[in-house]
Biopython code that builds the backbone (N, CA, C, O; Angstrom):
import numpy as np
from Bio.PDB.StructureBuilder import StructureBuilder

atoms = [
    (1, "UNK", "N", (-3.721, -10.744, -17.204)),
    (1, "UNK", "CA", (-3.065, -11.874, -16.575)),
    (1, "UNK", "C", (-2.240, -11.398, -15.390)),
    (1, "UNK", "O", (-1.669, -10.314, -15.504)),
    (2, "UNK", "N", (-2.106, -12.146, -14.178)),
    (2, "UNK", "CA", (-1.620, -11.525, -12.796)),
    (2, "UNK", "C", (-0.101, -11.784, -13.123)),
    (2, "UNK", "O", (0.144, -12.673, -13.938)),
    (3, "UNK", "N", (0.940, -11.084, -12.556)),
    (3, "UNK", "CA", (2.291, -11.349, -12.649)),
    (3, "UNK", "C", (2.545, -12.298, -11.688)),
    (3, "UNK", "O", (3.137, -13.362, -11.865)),
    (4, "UNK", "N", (2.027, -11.832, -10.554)),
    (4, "UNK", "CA", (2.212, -12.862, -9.540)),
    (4, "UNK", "C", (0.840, -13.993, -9.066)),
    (4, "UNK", "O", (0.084, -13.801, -8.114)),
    (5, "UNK", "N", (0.808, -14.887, -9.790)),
    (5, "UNK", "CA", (-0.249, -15.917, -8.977)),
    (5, "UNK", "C", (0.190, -16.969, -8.141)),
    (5, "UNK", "O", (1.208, -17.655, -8.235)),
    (6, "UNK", "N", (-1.246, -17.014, -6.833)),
    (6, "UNK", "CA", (-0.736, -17.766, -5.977)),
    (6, "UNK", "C", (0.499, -17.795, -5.286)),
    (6, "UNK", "O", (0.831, -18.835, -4.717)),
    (7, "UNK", "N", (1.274, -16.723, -5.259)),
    (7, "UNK", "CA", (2.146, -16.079, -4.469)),
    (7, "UNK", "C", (2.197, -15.590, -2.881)),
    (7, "UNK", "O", (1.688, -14.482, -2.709)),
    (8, "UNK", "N", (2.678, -16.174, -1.804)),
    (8, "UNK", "CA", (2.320, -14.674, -1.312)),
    (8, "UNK", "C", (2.897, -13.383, -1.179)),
    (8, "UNK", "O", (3.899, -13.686, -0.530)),
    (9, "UNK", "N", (2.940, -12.574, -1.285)),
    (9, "UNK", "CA", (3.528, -11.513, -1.848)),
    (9, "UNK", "C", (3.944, -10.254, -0.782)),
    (9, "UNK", "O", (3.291, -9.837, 0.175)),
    (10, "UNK", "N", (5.095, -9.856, -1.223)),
    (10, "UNK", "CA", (6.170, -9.109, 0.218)),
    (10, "UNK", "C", (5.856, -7.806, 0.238)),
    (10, "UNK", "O", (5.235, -7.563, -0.796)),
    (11, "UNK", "N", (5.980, -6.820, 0.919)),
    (11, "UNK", "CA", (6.034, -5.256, 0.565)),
    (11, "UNK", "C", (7.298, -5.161, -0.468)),
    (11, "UNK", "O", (6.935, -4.437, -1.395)),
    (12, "UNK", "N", (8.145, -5.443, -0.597)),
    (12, "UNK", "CA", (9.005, -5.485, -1.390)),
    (12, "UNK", "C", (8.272, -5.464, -2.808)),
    (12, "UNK", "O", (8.149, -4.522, -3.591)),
    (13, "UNK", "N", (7.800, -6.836, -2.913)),
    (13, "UNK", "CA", (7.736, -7.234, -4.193)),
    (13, "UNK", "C", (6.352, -6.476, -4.555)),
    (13, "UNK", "O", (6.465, -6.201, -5.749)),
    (14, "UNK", "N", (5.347, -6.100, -4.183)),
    (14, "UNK", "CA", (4.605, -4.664, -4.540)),
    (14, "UNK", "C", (5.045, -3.521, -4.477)),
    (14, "UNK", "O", (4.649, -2.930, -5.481)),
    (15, "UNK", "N", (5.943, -2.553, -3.552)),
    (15, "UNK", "CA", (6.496, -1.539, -4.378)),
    (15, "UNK", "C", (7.276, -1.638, -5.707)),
    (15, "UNK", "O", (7.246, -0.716, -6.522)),
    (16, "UNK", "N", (8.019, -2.843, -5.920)),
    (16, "UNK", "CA", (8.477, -3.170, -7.497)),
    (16, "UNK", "C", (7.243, -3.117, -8.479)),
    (16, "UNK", "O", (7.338, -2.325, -9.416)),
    (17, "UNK", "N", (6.392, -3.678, -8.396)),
    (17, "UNK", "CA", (4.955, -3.699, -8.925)),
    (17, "UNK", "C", (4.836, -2.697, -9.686)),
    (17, "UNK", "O", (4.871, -2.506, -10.901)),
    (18, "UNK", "N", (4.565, -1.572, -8.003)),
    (18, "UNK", "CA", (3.563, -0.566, -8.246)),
    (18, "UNK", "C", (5.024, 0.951, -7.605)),
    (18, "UNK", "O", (5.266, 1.016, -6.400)),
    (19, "UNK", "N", (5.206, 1.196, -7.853)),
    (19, "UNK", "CA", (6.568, 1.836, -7.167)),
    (19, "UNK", "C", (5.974, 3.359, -6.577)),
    (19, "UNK", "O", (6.586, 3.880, -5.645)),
    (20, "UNK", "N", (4.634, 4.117, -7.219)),
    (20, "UNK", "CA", (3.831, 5.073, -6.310)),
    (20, "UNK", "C", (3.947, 4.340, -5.084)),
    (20, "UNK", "O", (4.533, 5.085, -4.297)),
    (21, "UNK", "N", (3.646, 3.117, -4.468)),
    (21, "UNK", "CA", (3.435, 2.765, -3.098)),
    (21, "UNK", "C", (4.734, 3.053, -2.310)),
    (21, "UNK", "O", (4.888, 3.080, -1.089)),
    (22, "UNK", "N", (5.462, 3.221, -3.113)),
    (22, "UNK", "CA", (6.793, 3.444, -1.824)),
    (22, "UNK", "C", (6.834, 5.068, -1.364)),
    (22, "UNK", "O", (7.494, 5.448, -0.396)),
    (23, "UNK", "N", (6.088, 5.896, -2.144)),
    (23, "UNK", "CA", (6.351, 7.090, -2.318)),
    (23, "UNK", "C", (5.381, 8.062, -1.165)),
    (23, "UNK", "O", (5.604, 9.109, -0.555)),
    (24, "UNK", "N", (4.215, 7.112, -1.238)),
    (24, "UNK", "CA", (3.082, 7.328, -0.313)),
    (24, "UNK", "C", (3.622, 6.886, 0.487)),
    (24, "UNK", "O", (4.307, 7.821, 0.903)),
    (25, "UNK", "N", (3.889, 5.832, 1.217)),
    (25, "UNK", "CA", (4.864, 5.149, 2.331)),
    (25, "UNK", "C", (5.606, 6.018, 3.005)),
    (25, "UNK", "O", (5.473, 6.194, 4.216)),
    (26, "UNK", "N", (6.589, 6.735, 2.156)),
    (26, "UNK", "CA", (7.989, 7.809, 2.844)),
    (26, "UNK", "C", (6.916, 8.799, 3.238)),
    (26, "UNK", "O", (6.768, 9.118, 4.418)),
    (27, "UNK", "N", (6.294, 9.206, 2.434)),
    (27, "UNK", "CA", (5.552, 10.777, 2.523)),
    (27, "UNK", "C", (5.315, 10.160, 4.250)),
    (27, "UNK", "O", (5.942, 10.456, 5.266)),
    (28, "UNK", "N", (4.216, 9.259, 4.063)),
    (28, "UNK", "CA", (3.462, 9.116, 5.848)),
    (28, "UNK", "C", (4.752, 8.791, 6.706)),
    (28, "UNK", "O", (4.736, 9.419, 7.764)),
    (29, "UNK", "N", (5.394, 8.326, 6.613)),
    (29, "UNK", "CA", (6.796, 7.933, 7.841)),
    (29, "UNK", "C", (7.209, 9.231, 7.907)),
    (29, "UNK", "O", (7.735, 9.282, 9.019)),
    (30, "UNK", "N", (7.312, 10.446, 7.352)),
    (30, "UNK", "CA", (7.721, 11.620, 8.109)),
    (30, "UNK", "C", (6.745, 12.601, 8.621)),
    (30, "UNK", "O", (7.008, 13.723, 9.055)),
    (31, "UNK", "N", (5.371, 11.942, 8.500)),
    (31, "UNK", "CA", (4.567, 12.572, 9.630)),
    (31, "UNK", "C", (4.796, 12.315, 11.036)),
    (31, "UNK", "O", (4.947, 11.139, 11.369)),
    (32, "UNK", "N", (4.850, 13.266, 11.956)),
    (32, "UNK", "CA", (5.632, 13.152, 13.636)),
    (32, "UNK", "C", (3.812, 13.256, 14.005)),
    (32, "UNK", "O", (3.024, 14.122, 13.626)),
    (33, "UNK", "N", (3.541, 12.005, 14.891)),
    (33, "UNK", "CA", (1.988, 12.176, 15.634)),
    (33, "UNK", "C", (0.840, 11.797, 14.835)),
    (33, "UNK", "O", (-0.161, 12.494, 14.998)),
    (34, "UNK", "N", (0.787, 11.085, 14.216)),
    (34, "UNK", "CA", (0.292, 10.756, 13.039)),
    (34, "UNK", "C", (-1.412, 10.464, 13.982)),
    (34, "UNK", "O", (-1.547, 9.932, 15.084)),
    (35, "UNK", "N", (-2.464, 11.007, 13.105)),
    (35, "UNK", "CA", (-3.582, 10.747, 13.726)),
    (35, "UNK", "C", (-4.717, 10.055, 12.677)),
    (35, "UNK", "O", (-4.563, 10.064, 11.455)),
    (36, "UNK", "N", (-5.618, 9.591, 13.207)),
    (36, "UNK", "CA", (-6.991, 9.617, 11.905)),
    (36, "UNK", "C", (-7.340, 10.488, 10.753)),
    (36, "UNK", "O", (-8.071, 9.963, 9.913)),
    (37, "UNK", "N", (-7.025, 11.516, 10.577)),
    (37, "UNK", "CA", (-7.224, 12.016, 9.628)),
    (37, "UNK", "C", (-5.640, 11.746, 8.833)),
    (37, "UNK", "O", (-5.814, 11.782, 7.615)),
    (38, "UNK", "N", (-4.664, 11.577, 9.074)),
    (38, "UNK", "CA", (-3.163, 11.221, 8.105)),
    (38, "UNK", "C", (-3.508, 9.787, 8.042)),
    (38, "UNK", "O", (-2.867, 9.373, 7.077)),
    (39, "UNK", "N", (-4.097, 8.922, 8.490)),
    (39, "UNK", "CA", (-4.326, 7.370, 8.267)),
    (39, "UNK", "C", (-4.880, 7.469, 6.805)),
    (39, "UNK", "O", (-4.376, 6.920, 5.825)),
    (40, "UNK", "N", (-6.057, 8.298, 6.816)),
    (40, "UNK", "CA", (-7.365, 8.373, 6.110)),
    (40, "UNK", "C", (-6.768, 8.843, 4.993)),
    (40, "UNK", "O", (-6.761, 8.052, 4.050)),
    (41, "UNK", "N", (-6.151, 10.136, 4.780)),
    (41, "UNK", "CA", (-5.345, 10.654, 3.672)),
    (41, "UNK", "C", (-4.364, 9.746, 3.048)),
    (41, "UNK", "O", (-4.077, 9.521, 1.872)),
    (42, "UNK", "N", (-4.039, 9.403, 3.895)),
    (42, "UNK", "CA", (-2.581, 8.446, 2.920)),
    (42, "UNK", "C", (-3.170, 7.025, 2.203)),
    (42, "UNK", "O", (-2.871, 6.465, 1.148)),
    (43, "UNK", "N", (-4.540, 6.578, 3.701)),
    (43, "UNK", "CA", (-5.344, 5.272, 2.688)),
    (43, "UNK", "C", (-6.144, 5.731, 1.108)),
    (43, "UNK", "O", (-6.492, 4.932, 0.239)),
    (44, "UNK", "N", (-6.307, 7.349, 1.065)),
    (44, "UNK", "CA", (-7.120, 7.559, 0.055)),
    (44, "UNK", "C", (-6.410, 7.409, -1.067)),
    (44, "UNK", "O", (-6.881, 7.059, -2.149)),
    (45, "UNK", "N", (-4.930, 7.745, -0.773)),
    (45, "UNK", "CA", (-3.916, 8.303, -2.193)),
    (45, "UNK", "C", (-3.160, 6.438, -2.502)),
    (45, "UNK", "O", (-2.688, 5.966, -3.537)),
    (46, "UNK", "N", (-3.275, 6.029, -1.610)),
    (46, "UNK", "CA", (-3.138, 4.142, -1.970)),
    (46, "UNK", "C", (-4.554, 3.312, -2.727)),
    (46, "UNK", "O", (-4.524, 2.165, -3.173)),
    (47, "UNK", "N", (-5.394, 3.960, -2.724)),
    (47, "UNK", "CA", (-6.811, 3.305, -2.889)),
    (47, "UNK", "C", (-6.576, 2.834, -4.451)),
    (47, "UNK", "O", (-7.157, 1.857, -4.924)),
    (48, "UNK", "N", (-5.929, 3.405, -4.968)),
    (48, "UNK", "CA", (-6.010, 3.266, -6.596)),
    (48, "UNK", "C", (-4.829, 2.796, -7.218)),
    (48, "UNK", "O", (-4.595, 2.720, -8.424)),
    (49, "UNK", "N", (-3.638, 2.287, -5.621)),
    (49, "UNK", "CA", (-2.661, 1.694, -5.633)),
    (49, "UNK", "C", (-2.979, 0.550, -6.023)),
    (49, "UNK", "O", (-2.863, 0.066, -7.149)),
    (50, "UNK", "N", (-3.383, 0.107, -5.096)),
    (50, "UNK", "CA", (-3.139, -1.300, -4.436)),
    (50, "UNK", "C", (-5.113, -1.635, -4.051)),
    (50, "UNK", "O", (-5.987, -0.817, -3.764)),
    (51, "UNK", "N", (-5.188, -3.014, -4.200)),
    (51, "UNK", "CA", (-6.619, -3.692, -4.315)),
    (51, "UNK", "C", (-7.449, -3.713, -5.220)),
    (51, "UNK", "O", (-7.160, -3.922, -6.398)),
    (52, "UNK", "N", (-8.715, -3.478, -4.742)),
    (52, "UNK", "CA", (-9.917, -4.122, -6.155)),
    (52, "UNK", "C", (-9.674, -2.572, -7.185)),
    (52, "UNK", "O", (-9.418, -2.673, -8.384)),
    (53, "UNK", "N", (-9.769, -1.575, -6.678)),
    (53, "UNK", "CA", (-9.592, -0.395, -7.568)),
    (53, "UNK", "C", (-8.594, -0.079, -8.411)),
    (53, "UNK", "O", (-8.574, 0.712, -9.354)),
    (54, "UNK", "N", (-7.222, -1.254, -7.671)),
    (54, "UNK", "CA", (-6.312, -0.750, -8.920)),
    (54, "UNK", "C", (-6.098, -1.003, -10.108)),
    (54, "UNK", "O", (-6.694, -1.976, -10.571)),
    (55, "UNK", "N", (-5.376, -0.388, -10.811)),
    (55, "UNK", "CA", (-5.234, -0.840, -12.614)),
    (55, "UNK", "C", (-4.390, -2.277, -12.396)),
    (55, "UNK", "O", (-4.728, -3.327, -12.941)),
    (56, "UNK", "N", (-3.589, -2.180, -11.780)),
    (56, "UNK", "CA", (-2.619, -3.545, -11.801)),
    (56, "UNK", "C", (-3.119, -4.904, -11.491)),
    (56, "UNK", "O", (-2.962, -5.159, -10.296)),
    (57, "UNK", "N", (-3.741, -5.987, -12.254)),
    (57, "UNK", "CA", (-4.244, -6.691, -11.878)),
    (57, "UNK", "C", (-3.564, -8.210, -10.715)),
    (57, "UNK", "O", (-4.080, -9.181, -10.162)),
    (58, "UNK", "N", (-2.259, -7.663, -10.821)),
    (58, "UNK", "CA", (-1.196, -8.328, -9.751)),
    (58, "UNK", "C", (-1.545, -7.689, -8.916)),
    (58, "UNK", "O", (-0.749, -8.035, -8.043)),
    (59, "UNK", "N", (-2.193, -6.941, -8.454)),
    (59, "UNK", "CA", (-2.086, -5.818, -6.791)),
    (59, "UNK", "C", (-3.701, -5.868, -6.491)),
    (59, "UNK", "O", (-4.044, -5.549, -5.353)),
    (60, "UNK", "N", (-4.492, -6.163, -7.225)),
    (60, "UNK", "CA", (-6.287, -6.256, -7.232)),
    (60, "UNK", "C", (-6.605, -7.662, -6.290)),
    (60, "UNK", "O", (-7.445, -8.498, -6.622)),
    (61, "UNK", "N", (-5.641, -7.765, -4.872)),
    (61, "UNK", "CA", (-6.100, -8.840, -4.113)),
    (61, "UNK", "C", (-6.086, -8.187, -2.653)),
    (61, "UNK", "O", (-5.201, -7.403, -2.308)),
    (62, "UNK", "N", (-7.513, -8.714, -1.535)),
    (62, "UNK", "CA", (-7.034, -8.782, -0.504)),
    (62, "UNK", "C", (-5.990, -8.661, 0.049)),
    (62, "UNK", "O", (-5.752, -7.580, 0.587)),
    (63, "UNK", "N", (-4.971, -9.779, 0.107)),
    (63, "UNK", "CA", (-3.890, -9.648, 0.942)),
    (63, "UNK", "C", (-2.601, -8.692, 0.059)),
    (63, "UNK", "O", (-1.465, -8.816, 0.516)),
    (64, "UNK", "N", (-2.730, -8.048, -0.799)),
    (64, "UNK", "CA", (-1.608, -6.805, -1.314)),
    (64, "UNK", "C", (-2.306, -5.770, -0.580)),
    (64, "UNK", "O", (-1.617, -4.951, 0.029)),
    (65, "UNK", "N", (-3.446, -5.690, -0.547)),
    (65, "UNK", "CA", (-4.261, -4.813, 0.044)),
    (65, "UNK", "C", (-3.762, -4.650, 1.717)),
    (65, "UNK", "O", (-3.376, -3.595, 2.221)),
    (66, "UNK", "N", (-3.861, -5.778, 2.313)),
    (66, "UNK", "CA", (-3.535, -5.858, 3.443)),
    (66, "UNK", "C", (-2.465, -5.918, 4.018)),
    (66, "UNK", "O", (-2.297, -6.005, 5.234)),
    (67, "UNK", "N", (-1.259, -5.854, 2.769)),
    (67, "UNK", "CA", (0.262, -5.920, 3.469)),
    (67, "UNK", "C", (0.477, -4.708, 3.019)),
    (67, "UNK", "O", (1.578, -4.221, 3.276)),
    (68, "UNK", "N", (-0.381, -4.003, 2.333)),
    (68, "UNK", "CA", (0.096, -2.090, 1.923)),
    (68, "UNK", "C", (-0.493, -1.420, 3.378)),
    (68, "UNK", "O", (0.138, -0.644, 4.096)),
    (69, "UNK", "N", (-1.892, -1.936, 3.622)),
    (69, "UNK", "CA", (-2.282, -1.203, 4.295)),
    (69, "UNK", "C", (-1.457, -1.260, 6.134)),
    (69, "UNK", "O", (-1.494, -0.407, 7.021)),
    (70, "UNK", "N", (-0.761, -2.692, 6.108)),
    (70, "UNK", "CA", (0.054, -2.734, 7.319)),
    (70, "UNK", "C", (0.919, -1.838, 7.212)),
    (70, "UNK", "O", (1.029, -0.936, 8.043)),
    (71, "UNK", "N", (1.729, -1.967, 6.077)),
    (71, "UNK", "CA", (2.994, -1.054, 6.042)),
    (71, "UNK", "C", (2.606, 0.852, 6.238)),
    (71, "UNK", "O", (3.188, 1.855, 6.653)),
    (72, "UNK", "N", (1.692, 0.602, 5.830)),
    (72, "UNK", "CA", (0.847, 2.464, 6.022)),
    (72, "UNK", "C", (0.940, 2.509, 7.676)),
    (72, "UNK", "O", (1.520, 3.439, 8.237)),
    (73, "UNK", "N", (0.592, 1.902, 8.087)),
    (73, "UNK", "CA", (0.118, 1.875, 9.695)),
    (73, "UNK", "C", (1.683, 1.950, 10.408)),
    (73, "UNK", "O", (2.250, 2.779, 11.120)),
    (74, "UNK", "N", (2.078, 0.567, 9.796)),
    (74, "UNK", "CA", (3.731, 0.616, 10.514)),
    (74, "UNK", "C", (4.501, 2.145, 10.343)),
    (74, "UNK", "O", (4.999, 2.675, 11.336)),
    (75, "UNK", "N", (4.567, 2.969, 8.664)),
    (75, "UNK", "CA", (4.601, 4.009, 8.377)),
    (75, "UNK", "C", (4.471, 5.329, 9.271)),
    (75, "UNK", "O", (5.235, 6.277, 9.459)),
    (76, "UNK", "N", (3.081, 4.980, 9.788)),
    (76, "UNK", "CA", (2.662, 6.177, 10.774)),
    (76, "UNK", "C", (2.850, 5.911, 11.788)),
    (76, "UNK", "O", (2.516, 6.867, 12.488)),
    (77, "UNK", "N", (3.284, 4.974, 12.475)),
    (77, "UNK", "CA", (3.599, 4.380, 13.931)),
    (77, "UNK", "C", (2.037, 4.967, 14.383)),
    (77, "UNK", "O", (1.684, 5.976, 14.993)),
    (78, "UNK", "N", (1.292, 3.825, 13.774)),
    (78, "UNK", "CA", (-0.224, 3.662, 14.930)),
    (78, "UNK", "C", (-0.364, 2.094, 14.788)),
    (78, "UNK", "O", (-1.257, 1.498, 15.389)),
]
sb = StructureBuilder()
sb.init_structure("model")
sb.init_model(0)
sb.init_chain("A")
sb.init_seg("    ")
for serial, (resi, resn, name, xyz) in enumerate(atoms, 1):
    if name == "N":
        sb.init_residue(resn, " ", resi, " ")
    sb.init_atom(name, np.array(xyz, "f"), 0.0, 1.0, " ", f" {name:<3s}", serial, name[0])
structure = sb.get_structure()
């Protein structure tokens, strides 16, 4: 059963969720120059965070998917 349905849902309220996502988050914000291959690494170690792959069936949507994967990006300043 989802914790959150029909929600839309904050970066906030998925690192509470899932609280690895904040951890991956810091790690990439102190990469200086961040390129395609640190995008790629940090999307791999979220993959099992957040979306269809994860255990959490509150976080197994598109748009958690897509507000982790913004915050990764915002993270790396690309």
């Amino acid at each position: 059963m989802n914790i959150i349905q029909n929600k839309h849902l904050s970066i906030g309220q998925i690192k509470k969720i899932e609280p690895r996502i904040n951890r991956v988050l810091n790690d990439a914000a102190h990469i200086q120059e961040a390129d395609w291959p640190d995008y790629s690494r940090f999307k791999q170690r979220l993959i099992p965070l957040v979306g269809y792959y994860c255990k959490n069936e509150s976080l197994q949507t598109s748009e958690a998917y897509d507000i982790v994967i913004s915050a990764l990006c915002k993270a790396l300043k690309i």
